[in-house]
C-alpha positions as CSV (number, residue, x, y, z in Angstrom):
1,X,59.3,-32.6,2.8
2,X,58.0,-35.9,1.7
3,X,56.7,-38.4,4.4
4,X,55.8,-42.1,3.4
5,X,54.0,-44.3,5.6
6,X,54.6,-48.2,6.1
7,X,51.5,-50.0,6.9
8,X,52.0,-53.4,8.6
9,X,48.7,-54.1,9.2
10,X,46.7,-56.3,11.9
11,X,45.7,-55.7,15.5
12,X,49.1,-56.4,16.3
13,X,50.8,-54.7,13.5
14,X,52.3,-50.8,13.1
15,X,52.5,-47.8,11.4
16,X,56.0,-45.9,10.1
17,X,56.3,-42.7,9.0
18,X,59.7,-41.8,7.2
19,X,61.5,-39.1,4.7
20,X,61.7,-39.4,1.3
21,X,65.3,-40.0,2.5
22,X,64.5,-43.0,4.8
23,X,64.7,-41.3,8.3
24,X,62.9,-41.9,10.8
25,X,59.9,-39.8,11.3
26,X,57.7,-41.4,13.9
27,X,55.5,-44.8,13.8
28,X,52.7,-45.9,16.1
29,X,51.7,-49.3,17.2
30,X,48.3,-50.0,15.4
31,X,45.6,-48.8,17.7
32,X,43.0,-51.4,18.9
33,X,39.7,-51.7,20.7
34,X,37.7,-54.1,22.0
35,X,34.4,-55.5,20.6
36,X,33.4,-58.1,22.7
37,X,35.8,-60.6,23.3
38,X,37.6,-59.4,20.0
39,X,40.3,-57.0,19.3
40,X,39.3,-54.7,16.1
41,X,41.8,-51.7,14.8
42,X,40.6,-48.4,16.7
43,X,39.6,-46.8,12.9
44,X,39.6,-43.3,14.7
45,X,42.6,-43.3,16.1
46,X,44.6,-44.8,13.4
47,X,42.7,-41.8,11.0
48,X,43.7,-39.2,13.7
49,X,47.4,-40.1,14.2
50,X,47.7,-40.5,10.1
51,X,46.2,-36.8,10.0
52,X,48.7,-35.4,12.1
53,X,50.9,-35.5,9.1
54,X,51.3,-34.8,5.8
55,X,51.5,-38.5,4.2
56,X,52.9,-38.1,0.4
57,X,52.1,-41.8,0.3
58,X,51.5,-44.7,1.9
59,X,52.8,-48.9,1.5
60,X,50.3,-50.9,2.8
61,X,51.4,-54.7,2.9
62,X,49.1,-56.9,0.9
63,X,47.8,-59.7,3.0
64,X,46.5,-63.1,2.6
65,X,45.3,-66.6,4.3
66,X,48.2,-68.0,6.0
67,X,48.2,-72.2,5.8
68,X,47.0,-73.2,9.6
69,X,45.5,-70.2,10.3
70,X,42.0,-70.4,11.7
71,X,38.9,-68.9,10.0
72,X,38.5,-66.3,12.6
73,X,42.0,-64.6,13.1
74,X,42.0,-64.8,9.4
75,X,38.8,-63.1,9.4
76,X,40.1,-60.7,12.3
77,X,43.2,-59.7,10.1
78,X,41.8,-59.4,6.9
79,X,39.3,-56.6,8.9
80,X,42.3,-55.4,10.1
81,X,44.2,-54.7,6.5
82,X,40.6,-53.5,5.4
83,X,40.1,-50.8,7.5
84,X,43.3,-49.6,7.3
85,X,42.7,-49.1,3.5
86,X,39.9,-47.9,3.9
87,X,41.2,-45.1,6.1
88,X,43.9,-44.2,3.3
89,X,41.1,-43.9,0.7
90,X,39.0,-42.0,3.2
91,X,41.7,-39.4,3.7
92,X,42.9,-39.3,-0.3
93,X,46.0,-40.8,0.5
94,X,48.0,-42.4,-2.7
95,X,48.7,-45.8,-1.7
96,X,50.3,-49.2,-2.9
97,X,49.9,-52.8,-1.8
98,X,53.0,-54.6,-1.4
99,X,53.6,-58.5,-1.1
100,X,55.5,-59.3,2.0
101,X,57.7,-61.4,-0.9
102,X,58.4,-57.6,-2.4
103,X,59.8,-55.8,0.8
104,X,61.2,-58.8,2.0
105,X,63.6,-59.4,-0.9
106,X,64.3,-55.2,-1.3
107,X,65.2,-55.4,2.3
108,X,67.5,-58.6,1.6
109,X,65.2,-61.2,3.6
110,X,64.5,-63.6,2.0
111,X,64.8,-67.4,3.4
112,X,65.6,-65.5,6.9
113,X,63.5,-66.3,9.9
114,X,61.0,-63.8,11.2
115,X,63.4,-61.4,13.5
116,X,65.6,-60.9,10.9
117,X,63.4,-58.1,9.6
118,X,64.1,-56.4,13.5
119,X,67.6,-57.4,12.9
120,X,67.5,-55.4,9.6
121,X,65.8,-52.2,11.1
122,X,68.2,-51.9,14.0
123,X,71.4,-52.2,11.9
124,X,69.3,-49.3,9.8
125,X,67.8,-47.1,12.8
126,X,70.0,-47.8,15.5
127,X,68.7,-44.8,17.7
128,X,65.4,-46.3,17.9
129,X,64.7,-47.7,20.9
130,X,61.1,-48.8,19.6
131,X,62.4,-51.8,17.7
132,X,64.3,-53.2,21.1
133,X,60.8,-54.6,22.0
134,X,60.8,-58.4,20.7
135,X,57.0,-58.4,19.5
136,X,56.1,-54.8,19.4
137,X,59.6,-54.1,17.8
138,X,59.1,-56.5,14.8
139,X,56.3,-54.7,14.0
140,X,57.8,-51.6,13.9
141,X,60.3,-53.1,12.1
142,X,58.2,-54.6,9.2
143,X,56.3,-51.6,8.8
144,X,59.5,-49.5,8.5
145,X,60.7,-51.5,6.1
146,X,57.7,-51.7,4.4
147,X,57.9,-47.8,4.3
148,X,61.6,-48.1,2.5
149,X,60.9,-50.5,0.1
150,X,57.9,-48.4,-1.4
151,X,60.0,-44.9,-1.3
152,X,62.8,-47.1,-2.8
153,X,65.8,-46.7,-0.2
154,X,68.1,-49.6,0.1
C-alpha cells in the first residue's frame, strides 16, 4: 500500500502518515530537544519514527518569514523545516513543498481563521482523538491535511 506523509514542520508542528486513499495511518507530534535554552527538532527521532514506515512520498509545507515575527523564532523555524528536509533527502524519500496558500485552498480554507483547519480534519477523521487537543490537535490537523492535499484527496 501507498503511505504519504504530511510534514507541518516547526518545534511545534507534526507529522501524518495516510493511504493513498486518505485514511488515517498514524502521525507523531514533531520530536524536540533541548539545546540550551532553545528547543531544536530531535533529527533522530523524527528519522527513526519516518523509518518505521514505508513513505511513497512525503508534503512538506514550504515555509517563510511571517510579518512580526522575531529574528530568532524565525531562525528557530526555518532550522526546524530544514532539518526536516534534510531527513527526507537523507532517507531518499520523494518529496514536495507546498505553500500553506496550496493546501489551504484544496482543503477549502481559505479566508478562515486558524482552527478551521482542526475543524476540517475532525469533520474528516472523526475517530481521531488526536486532533481533540486545541494546540497539539491543529498540528495534527495541518499536517494531515497537508498529507491529502499532496496525494490529491478532497
Amino acid at each position: 500500500m501507498d503511505m504519504y506523509l504530511g510534514i507541518d514542520p516547526g518545534c511545534s508542528g507534526a507529522v501524518v502518515l495516510i493511504g493513498a486513499g486518505g485514511e488515517y495511518v498514524d502521525h507523531m507530534a514533531m520530536p524536540t530537544i533541548k539545546v540550551g535554552t532553545k528547543s531544536r527538532v530531535n533529527g533522530a527521532a523524527l528519522a527513526a519514527w519516518i523509518r518505521q514506515h514505508s513513505v511513497s512520498h512525503a508534503w512538506l509545507e514550504q515555509v517563510g518569514a511571517m510579518p512580526g515575527q522575531g529574528t530568532a523564532s524565525m531562525f528557530t523555524f526555518g532550522h526546524a523545516a530544514g532539518v526536516a528536509e534534510g531527513i527526507l533527502q537523507g532517507l531518499n524519500i520523494p518529496y514536495t513543498l507546498v505553500t500553506p496558500q496550496a493546501w489551504k485552498k484544496s482543503a477549502g480554507l481559505i479566508g478562515s481563521d486558524k482552527d478551521a483547519a482542526r475543524s476540517r480534519a475532525i469533520q474528516l477523521y472523526p475517530e481521531l482523538r488526536a486532533l481533540d487537543a486545541k494546540a497539539k490537535g491543529q498540528a495534527i490537523a495541518d499536517a494531515l491535511l497537508i498529507a491529502r492535499h499532496g496525494c490529491g484527496v478532497k
